[in-house]
C-alpha positions in Angstrom: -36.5 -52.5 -42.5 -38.5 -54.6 -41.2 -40.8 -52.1 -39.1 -41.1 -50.1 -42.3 -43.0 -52.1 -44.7 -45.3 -55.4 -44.8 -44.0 -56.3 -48.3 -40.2 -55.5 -48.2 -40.5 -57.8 -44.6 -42.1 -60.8 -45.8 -39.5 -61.2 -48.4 -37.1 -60.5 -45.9 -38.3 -63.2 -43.3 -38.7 -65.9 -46.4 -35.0 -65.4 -47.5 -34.1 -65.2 -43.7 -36.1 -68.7 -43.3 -33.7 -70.1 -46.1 -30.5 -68.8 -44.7 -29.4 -66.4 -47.1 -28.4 -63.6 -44.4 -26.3 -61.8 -46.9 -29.3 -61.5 -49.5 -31.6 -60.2 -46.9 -28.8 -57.5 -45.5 -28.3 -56.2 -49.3 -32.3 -56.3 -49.6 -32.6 -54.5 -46.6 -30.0 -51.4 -47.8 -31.3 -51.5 -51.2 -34.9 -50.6 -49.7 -33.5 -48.6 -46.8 -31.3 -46.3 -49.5 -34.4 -46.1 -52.2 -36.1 -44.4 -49.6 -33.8 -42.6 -48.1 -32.6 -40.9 -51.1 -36.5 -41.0 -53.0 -34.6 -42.3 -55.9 -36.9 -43.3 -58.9 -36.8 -46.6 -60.7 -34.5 -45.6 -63.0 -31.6 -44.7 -60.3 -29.7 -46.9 -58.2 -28.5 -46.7 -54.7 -24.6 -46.4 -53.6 -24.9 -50.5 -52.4 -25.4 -50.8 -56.2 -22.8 -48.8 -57.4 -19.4 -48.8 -59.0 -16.6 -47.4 -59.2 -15.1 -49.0 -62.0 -17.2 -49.4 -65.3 -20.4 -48.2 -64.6 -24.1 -50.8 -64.7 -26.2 -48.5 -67.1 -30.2 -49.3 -65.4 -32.3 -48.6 -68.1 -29.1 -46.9 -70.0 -29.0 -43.5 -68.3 -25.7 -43.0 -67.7 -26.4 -39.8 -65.4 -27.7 -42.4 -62.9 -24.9 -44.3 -62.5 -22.8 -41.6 -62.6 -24.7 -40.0 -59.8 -24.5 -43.8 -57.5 -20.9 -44.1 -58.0 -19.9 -40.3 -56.8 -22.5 -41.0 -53.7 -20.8 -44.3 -53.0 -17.3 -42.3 -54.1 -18.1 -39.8 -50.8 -19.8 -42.7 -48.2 -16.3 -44.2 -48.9 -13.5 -41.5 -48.3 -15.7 -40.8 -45.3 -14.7 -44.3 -44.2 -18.6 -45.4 -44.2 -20.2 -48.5 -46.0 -21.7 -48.5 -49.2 -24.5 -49.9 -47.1 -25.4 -47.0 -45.2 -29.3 -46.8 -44.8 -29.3 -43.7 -45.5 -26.1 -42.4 -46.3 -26.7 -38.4 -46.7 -27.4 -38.1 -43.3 -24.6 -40.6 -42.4 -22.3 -38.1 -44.3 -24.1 -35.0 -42.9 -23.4 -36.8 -39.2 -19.8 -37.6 -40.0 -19.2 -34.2 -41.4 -20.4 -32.7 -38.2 -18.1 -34.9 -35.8 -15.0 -34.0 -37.9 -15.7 -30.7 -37.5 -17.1 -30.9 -33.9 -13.4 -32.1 -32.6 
C-alpha cells in the first residue's frame, strides 16, 4: 500500500506512529481490495464482509450479497479475507490445485 498512494500512506504512517498495527493492516486490505476488485462506493470488500447477517452500505443488499460469496470462496480456498487482491489469489490457488 504504501508505494501505491500518497494519501492512503500518510494515514497509514500516522496510525502506525500511534501503534494501532491492526487498524493500519485492515486499512491497508481495505484499499488494496477496493482496487483490486474497482469496487464503487457503494460495494464492500471481502475484509468487510459477513457471513452471517449481512451490513447493508447504503442498503443495497446485492452488495453485500456479492462481499460475503467473495469472502465465502477466499475462505473454502483456505485464504484470508485479507487477501489484497483476492481474484487473483483464487485464480493462483485454482491453478496449483490443478497443477499437482
Amino acid at each position: 500500500m504504501k508505494a501505491r498512494e500518497p494519501s492512503p500512506r500518510r494515514r497509514s504512517t500516522t496510525k502506525l506512529a500511534d501503534g494501532d498495527w491492526t487498524e493500519v493492516a485492515k486499512f491497508a486490505s481495505y484499499s488494496a481490495q477496493k482496487g483490486a476488485l474497482n469496487l464503487q462506493q457503494c460495494q464492500d470488500p471481502p475484509c468487510f464482509a459477513s457471513l452471517g447477517v449481512p451490513r447493508l452500505p447504503y442498503d443495497d443488499p446485492r452488495a453485500a450479497r456479492e462481499a460475503a460469496e467473495l469472502l465465502q470462496r477466499l475462505l473454502r480456498a483456505g485464504l484470508s479475507r485479507y487477501e489484497p487482491d483476492p481474484l487473483r489469489t483464487l485464480e493462483q490457488a485454482k491453478k496449483g490445485r490443478t497443477a499437482t
